[in-house]
C-alpha positions, -999 to +999 in steps of 0.1 A: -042+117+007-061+089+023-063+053+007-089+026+011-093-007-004-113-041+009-102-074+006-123-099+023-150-075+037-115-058+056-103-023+050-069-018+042-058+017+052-026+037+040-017+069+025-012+080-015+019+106-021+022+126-055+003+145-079-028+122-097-030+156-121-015+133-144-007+095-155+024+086-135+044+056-127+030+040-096+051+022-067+032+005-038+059+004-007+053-029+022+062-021+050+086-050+069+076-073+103+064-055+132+064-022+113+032-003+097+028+021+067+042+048+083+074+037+084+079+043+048+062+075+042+100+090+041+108+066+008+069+078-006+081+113-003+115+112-019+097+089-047+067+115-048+093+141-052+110+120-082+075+119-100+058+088-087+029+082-070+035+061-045+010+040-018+016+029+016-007+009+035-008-016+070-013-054+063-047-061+078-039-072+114-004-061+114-002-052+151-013-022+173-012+003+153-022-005+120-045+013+107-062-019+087-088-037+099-081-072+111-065-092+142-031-100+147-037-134+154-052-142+120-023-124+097+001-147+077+024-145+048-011-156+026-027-126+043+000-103+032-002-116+000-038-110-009-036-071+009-012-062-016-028-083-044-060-057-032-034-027-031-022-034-061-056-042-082-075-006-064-044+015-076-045-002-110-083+006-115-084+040-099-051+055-100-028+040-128-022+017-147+009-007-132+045-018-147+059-046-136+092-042-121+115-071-124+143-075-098+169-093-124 
């Protein structure tokens, strides 16, 4: 299924994998440097398959094929930071609620 958010009058673009039939764990996957969202729709389908719904998306500007609005030229690590900060506050309101997950 398609995914849309905005963050700064920008459209972030990805993908949501799994069943919303029912309140599930979410996990939002980033994809790395010169990569887009569709390098990690194999990880969203093993985690769908495990019972989590699970969001890709393209940093705005992230390159030539990203599906997200935005230039390449104006993308930092701030950038990144507020597209997931948007990712993570749409799939919070509309999806499900969000858990933390600590890396310690």
């Amino acid at each position: 299924m398609n995914f849309v958010c905005s963050r700064d009058d920008l459209k972030i673009r990805g993908h949501v994998f799994g069943k919303r039939s029912h309140p599930q764990d979410a996990v939002i996957l980033c994809h790395g440097f010169m990569a887009n969202e569709r390098m990690c729709c194999k990880y969203a389908e093993l985690l769908a398959d495990m019972g989590f719904l699970t969001v890709t998306f393209d940093f705005c500007g992230g390159g030539f094929l990203s599906r997200s609005d935005g230039r390449s030229q104006d993308m930092t690590i701030f950038t990144e930071k507020k597209d997931l900060l948007a990712v993570m506050e749409s799939v919070k309101s509309r999806i499900v609620p969000l858990y933390p997950v600590s890396k310690e």
